[in-house]
N, C-alpha and C positions, 0 to 999 in steps of 0.2 A: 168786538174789539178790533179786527180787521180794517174795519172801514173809519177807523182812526185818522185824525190828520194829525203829526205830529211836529213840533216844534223844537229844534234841539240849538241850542246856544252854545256857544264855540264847539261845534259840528266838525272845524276842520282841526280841531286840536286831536291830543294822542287819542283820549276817551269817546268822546263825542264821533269823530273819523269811525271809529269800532262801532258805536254803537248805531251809526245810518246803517253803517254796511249790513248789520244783522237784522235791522229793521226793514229795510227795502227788500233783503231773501224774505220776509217773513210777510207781505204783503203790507206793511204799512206807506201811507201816502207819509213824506219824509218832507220837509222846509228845514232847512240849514241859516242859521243866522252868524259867524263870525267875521271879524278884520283881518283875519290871521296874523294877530301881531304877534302871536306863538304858534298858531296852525298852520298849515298848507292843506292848498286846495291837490296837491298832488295825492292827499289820503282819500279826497272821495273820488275820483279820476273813475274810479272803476262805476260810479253809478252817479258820477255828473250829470247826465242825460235822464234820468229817473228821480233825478229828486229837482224843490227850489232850493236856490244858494243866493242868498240877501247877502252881499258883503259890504257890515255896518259896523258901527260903535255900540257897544251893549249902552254906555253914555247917555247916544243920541235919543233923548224921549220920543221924537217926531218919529225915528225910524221901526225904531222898538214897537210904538203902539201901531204902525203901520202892517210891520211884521206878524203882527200879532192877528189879525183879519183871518176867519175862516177858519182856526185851528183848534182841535178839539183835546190836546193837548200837551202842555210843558214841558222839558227837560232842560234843566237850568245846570249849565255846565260851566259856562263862558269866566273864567277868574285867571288872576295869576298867578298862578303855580311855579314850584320850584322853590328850593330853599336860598339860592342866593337872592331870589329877587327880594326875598322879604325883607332882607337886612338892607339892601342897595334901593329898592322903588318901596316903600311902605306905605307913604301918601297914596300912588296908584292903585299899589293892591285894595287898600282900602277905598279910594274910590271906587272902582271897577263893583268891588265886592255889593256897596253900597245901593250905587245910584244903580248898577246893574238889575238888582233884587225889586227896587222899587220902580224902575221904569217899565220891569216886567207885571208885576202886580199892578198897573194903572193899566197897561194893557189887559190882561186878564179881565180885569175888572170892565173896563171899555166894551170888551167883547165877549163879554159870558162866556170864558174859557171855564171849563167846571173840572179841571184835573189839572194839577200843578207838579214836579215830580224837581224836589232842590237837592242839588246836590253839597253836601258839607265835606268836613275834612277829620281825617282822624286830627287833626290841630288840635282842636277844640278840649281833647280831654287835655294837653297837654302833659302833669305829671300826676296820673290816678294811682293810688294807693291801691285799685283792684284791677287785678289782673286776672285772664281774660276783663278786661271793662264793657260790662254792660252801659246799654243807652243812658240809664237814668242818672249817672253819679253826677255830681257837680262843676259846672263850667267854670274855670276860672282863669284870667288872665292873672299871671304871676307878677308883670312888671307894666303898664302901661310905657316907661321909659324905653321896654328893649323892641327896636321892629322886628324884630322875630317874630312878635305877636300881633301884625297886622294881618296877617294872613287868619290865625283862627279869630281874631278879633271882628273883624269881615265876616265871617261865616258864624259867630255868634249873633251877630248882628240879624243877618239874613236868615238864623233859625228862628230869632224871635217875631222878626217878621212874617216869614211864612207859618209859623203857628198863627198866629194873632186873625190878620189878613186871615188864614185858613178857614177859623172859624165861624167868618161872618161872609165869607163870598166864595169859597170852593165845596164841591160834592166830594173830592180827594184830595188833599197835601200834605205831599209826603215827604220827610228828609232821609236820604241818606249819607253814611258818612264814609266815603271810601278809603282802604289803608292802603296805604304803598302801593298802588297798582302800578305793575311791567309789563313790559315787552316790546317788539321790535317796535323801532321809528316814535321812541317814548320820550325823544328829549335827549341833551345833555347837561339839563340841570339838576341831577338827582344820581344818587349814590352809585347805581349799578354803571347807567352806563359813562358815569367819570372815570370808574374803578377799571372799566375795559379799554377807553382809551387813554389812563395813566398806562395800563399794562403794554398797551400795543408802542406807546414811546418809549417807554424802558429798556422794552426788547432789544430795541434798536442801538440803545446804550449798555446793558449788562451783560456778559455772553455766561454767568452763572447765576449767582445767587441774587435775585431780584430784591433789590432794598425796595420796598412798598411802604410808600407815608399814608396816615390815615388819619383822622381827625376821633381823637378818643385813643381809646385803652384797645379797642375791637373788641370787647365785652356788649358793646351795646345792644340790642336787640330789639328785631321788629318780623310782624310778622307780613308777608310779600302775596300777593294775588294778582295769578296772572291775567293778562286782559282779556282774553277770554271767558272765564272764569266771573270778571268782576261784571263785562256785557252781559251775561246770564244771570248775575246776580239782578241788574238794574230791569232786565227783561220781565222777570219773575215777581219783581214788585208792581211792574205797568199792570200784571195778570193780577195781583192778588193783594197788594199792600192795603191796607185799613187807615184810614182816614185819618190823620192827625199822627200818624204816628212815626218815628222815626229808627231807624234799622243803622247797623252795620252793616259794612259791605267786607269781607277781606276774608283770613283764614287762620285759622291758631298755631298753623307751621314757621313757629320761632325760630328765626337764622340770625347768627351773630352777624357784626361786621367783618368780624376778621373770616368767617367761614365763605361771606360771599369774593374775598379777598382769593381765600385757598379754593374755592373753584374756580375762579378765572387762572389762580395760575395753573391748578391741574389742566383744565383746558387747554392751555399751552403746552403744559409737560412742563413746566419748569417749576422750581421750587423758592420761595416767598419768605423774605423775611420780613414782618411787620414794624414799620417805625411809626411808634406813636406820638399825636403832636394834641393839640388842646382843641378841645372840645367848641364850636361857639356857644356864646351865652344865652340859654334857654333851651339850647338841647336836649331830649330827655334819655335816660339809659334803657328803657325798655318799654316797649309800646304791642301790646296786642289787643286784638276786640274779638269779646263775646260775643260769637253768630247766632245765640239758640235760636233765636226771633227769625232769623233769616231759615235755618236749617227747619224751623215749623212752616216756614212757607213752601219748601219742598227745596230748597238753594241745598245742594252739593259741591263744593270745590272740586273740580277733579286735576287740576294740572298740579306735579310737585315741583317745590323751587327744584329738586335736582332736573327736573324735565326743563321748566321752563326760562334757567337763567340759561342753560345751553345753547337757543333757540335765538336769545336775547343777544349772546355775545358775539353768535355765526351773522349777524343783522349787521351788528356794529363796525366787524372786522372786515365786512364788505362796503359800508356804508360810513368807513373812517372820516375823509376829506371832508 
């Protein structure tokens, strides 16, 4: 497994950045392919010199299947994440999602790449009636009208694809679907760290009782894996995952909204009062995933949100501007 050459697609994003970094300690030969139109190459800086960096358009077919040369194989990360973008770029996400899936599989194909490794989204289940959600319940987009669902729309797309493709040209393809992955340097498009820099301007403004606006009731709930955590989870499939099949990535520690609300203000020491505002349309009230699949593979979560939103907040509060 070592003498691996691996591929990993938006390499300089939050996940992908984490996941060279634990590959290159672990002896794998690393190829990085992003634009960083969300990434920065400041996340591989620590092992620039040890891995390739192709900075391309997941788009571009010519570059893609060029990229693709000598590697033995895949980690398909490269999409656009974040919840506002799906409502504001949905055409893109959807492209990106798209032509990204299919200009990698022409390369695979091109180059007898014999192990593929996609990454999906918890999107996808959207609103499951089972909770913990195992793999297998049913996909479905609820509104083709709302772009909220171009983003698992895209990654529905790209599961049936990489199943499909799977069967007739890979020795491995695998999906997994990761939930809420955190931690430092994760973005500012996504709940935790909007929630710490609404807190760090308020400060500035309240000198007692923090009015905190939120989107919903703060009942909502999801369950949070930290990036560490979820790099060991994707590690542990490279080691072990079974052909065709597709896994959860995340952990069953259910946090409300409003709880990740009242640990940013404990953090501060100041005390929180929730104002609640609406919901956007398609959002769901509570989102977690069944890991048995993963937890047979040997995957243990170990970081707790109380560990790891602490960690998250000390990042953000130095890394405000």
């Amino acid at each position: 497994m070592m003498e691996k050459k691996i591929l990993i697609t938006g390499g300089t994003g939050f996940i992908g950045s984490n996941l060279a970094l634990v590959l290159v300690q672990k002896g794998f030969s690393v190829r990085i392919l992003d634009n960083n139109s969300r990434g920065n190459e400041n996340r591989i800086k620590k092992i620039f010199h040890e891995i390739e960096y192709v900075n391309a358009d997941i788009r571009d077919e010519s570059k893609v299947l060029s990229v693709c040369q000598n590697i033995d194989c895949v980690i398909h990360l490269a999409s656009i994440n974040g919840t506002e973008f799906f409502y504001t770029r949905p055409d893109e996400v959807l492209e990106i999602s798209v032509m990204g899936m299919m200009n990698l599989l022409k390369g695979c194909i091109k180059h007898n790449i014999p192990e593929f490794f996609s990454a999906s989204s918890s999107e996808v289940y959207n609103s499951s009636s089972i909770i913990p959600t195992p793999e297998n319940v049913p996909l479905v987009i609820p509104d083709i009208y709302n772009p909220r669902f171009s983003y698992s729309g895209g990654k529905i797309i790209s599961e049936l694809l990489g199943i499909h493709y799977g069967k007739k040209y890979f020795q491995r393809m695998v999906i997994f679907r990761p939930h809420n992955v955190y931690g430092p340097d994760m973005g500012r498009e996504h709940v935790i760290p909007q929630f710490v820099l609404r807190m760090l301007s308020l400060l500035r403004k309240e000198k007692t009782l923090i009015s905190f606006p939120i989107q919903g009731t703060g009942k909502e709930r999801r369950a949070f894996i930290y990036i560490s955590d979820a790099v060991a989870a994707i590690v542990k499939l490279i080691e072990k995952a079974n052909h065709l099949e597709i896994y959860n990535i995340g952990t069953q520690e259910e946090i409300t909204v409003r709880q990740i609300a009242e640990f940013i203000g404990q953090y501060f020491q100041r005390k929180i009062k929730i104002v609640q505002g609406k919901l956007p349309q398609g959002s769901v009230k509570r989102r977690c995933p069944d890991i048995s699949k993963m937890i047979a593979l040997g995957f243990i979560p170990k970081v707790s949100f109380t560990k790891g939103i602490h960690t998250v907040i000390e990042w953000y509060v130095h890394h405000e501007k």
